[in-house]
Structures are given as C-alpha cells and as structure tokens.
C-alpha positions as CSV (number, residue, x, y, z in Angstrom):
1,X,26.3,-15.3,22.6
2,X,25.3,-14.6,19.1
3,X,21.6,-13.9,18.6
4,X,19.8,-17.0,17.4
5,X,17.3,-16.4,15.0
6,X,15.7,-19.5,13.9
7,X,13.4,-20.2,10.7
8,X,9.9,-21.0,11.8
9,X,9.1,-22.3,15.5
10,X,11.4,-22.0,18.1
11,X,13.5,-25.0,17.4
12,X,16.8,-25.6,19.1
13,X,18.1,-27.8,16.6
14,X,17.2,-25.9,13.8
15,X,20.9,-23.8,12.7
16,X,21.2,-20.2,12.6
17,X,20.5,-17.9,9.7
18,X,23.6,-16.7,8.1
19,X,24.5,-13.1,7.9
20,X,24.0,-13.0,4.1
21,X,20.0,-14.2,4.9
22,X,19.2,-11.9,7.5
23,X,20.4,-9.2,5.4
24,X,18.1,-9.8,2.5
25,X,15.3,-10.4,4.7
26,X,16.0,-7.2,6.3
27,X,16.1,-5.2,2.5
28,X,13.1,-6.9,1.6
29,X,11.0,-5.3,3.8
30,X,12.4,-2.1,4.2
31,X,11.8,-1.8,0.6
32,X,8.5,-3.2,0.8
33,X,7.3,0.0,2.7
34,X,8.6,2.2,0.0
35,X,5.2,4.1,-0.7
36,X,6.1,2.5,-4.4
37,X,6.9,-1.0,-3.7
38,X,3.3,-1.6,-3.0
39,X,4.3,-4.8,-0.9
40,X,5.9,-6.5,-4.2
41,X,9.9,-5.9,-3.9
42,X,11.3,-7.3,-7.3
43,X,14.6,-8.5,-8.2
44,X,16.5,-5.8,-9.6
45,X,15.7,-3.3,-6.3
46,X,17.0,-6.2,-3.6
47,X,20.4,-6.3,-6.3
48,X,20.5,-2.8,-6.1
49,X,19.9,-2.5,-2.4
50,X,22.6,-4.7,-1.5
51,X,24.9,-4.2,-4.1
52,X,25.0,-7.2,-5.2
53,X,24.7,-8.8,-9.5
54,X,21.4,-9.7,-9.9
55,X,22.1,-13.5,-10.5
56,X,23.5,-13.3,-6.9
57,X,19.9,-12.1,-6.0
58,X,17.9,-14.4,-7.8
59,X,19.8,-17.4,-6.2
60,X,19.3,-16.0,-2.6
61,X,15.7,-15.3,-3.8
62,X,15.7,-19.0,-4.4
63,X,16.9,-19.8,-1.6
64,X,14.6,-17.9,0.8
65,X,11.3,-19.0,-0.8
66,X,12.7,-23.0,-0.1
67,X,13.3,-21.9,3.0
68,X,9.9,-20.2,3.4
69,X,11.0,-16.8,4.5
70,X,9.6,-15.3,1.2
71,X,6.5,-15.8,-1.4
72,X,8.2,-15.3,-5.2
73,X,5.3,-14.3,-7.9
74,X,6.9,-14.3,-11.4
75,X,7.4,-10.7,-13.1
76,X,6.0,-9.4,-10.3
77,X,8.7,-9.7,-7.2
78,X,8.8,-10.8,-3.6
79,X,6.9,-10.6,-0.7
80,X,8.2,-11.6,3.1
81,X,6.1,-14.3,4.6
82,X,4.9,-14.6,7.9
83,X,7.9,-16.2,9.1
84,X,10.5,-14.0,7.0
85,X,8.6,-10.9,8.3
86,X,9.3,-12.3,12.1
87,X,12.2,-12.3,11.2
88,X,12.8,-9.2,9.4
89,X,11.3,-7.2,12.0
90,X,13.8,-8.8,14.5
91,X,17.0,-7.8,12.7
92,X,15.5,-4.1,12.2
93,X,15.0,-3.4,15.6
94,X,18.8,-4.5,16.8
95,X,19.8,-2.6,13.9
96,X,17.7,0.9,14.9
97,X,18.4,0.1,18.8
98,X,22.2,0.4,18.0
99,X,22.1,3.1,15.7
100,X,20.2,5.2,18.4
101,X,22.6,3.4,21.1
102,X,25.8,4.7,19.0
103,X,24.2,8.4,18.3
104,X,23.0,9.4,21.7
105,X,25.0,7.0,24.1
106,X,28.4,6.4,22.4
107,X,28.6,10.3,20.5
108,X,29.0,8.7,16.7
109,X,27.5,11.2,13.9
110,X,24.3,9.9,12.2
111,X,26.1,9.2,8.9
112,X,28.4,7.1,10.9
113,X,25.6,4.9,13.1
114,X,24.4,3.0,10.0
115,X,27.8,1.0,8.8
116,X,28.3,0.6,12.1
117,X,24.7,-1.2,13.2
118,X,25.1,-3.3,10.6
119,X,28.6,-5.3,11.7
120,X,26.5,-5.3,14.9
121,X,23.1,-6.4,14.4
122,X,24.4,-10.0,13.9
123,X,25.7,-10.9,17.1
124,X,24.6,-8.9,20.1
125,X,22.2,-11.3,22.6
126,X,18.6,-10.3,23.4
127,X,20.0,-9.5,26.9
128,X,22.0,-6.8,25.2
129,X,19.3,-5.8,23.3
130,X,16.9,-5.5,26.3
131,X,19.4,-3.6,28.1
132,X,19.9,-1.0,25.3
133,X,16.7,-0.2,25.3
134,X,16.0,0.1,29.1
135,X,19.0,2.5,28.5
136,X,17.7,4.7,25.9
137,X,14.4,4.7,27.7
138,X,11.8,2.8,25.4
139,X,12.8,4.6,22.3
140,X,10.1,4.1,19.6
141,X,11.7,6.4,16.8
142,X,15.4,5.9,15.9
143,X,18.6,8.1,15.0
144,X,17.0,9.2,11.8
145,X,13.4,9.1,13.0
146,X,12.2,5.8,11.3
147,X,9.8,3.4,13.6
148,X,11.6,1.2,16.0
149,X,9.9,-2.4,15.7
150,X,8.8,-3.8,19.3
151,X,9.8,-7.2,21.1
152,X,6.3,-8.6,20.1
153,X,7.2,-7.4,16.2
154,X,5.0,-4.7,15.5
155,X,6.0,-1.5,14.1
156,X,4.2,1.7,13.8
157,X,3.2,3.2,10.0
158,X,4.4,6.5,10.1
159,X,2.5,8.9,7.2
160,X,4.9,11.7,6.9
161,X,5.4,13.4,3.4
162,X,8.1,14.1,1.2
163,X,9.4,17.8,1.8
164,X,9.6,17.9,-2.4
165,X,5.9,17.1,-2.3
166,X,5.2,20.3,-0.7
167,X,4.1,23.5,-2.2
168,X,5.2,27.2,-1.7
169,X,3.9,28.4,1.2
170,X,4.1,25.2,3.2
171,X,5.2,24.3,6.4
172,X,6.7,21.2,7.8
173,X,8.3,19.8,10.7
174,X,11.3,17.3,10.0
175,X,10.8,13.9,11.4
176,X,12.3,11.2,9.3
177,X,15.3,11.1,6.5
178,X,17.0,8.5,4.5
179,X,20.0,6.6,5.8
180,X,20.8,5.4,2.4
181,X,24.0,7.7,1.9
182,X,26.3,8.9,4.3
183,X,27.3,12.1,2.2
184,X,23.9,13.0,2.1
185,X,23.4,13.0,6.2
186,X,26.4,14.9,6.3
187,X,25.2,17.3,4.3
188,X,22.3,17.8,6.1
189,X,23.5,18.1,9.1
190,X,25.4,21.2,7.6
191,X,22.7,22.4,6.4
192,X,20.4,22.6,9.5
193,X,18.1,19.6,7.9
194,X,17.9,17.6,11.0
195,X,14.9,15.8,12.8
196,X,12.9,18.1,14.8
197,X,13.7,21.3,12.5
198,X,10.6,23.4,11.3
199,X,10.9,24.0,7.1
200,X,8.7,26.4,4.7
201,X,8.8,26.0,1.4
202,X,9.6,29.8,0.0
203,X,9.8,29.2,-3.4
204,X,9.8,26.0,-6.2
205,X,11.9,26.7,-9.8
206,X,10.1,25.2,-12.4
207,X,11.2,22.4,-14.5
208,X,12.5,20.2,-11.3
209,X,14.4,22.9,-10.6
210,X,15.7,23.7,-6.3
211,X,13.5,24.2,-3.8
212,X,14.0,27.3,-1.5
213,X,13.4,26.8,2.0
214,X,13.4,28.9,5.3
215,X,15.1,26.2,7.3
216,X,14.5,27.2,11.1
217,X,17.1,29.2,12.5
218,X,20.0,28.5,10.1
219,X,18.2,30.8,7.2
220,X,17.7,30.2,3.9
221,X,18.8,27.0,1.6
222,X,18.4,25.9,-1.9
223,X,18.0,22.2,-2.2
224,X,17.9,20.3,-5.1
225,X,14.5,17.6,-5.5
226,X,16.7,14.7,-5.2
227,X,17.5,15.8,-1.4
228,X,14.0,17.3,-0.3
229,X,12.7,13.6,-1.4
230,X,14.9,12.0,1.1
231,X,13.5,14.2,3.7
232,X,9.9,12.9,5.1
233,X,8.2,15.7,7.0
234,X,4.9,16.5,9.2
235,X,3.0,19.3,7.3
236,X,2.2,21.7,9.4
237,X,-1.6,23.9,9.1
C-alpha cells in the first residue's frame, strides 16, 4: 500500500500527492536549512535542486501555494507552510530511514543509498516504515549523519561547522556531509573522510588555496575548499 500523504486534515477523499509534489516539498525545506537560505528558498535554487528549467519551477511553485503547501513572497522566494512542512518532514524521514536501512541493513555504499531512497520514499506504508526503524533501533542521525525527523515531525537542529571554516591548529570530529554528489562520497570514503573520524587542520594555502589535514589514522590529505565545505564537523577544544 502506497503511503498516503494527504494535503491538510486527514481526509480520505482527499487524492494523493504526486511524486513530482512531494519532491519539491522535500527540496524546499532541505534548502531552507541551508545556513544561507535564511528560511526564503527562491526559484532559481529549487530549479537547480531538482534539475529542472526554471519555468518548470515556477509553475510547480504555482501550484503548491494554490494548494497551500507553500507561502510565495515576490523577489524574495518560498517558504513551506505549516501543512507543506508536515509534509515535508514526512517524506524526509522515509527517505533517511531507507538510506540508513540500505547502508547498515542491506550493505549498499553511502554514495549508492541516496538514488536509491528516493525511488523508495514514495511508496513504502507507515507499517514498513515503523518496522525499519524498530530495526535499526530508533536511529536519530542517518547514513551521512543529517537529523532523522520523528513520527510526531520534529527534527533536531544540528550546529556543526564547516571543516573549511576551521583554522590551523583546529580539531574536529566528522559528524555530517553532503549527499549531493555521489563522486564526492566516494571520494571520501577513500580518503578516510567518514562520520565519526577525528580531523586537524595542519596547514591553510592562501588565496583559497587546499587545506592540509591530519585525517585520523589514514595520515595526511590535501583537500580543496569546495570539499572541506561539504564536510560539517564538531570542533573539538
């Protein structure tokens, strides 16, 4: 039985959200807690995001603000409502719950887990959902270490900084990374740049240059800036 996420109060005869809905709701507010989106997600991010012309995400926009799943303020972007946050926060947590379900139950890699989640988040019931997690034990972090929503729709703000925000000298422990781009996650994972792995900044080139790190056991790397930003770390004293 397909999960049936409805728009507003729990209305049988109400119809299902499309695929193509749930996935914009679901962008929208993962980039709305993008330390720059300051809550206001515009236009040309959610094209972006999904890979889609921007015309295609103005109509949707359209769309979801009839629908009252989103507040549109001219020039300035979009903001979930209430209902679209619901939602939202839904689709996230069968999306995190499988990609942790695939990592540590099923053996995929963590570059792999993402594509994946995403043919799956649409249709699995709240049974399978409740089962999952009983199975994985509660989780509360997922398979790159970004906040599982709960059942009741809250989710935890985790303040972890960018390792390219850190200075020589610093320390940090890895707890989150971006799931944007599988290439990236494999190249971490070479690298030694996985969740749970202690970092020190050695030494910063100027002019954006690499940053040198003692990563753990696996020695020293040089990363560019571009990578240590999609790394989110605790900062160690």
């Amino acid at each position: 039985m397909p999960v049936k996420i409805l728009v507003g109060a729990a209305d049988k005869d109400r119809p299902m959200l499309s695929d193509a809905v749930q996935d914009y709701l679901k962008a929208i507010f993962k980039l709305s807690r993008a330390p720059e989106a300051a809550g206001m997600v515009t236009t040309s991010h959610i094209a972006a995001r999904l890979r889609v012309s921007a015309a295609s995400a103005t109509n949707m926009i359209k769309k979801l603000a009839e629908m009252r799943l989103l507040d549109h303020h001219p020039y300035q972007g979009v903001e979930l409502t209430p209902a679209g946050e619901k939602i939202a926060l839904e689709i996230v947590r069968h999306h995190r719950l499988l990609e942790l379900y695939l990592r540590e139950a099923l053996g995929y890699e963590w570059d792999q887990v993402d594509a994946e989640a995403d043919r799956l988040e649409h249709v699995i019931s709240e049974d399978f959902e409740d089962r999952i997690d009983k199975a994985l034990g509660h989780p509360t972090v997922g398979a790159h270490g970004e906040p599982i929503p709960t059942k009741d729709g809250e989710i935890a703000d985790h303040h972890y900084q960018r390792l390219s925000e850190l200075s020589a000298g610093q320390r940090g422990r890895i707890r989150q990374v971006s799931d944007r781009d599988p290439e990236l996650l494999r190249y971490l994972d070479r690298s030694g740049l996985v969740l749970g792995t202690e970092v020190r900044v050695r030494d910063r080139a100027p002019f954006q240059g690499p940053i040198l790190l003692d990563v753990g056991r696996s020695g020293e790397r040089h990363i560019g800036l571009d990578v240590a930003a999609a790394i989110y770390v605790d900062v160690l004293r």
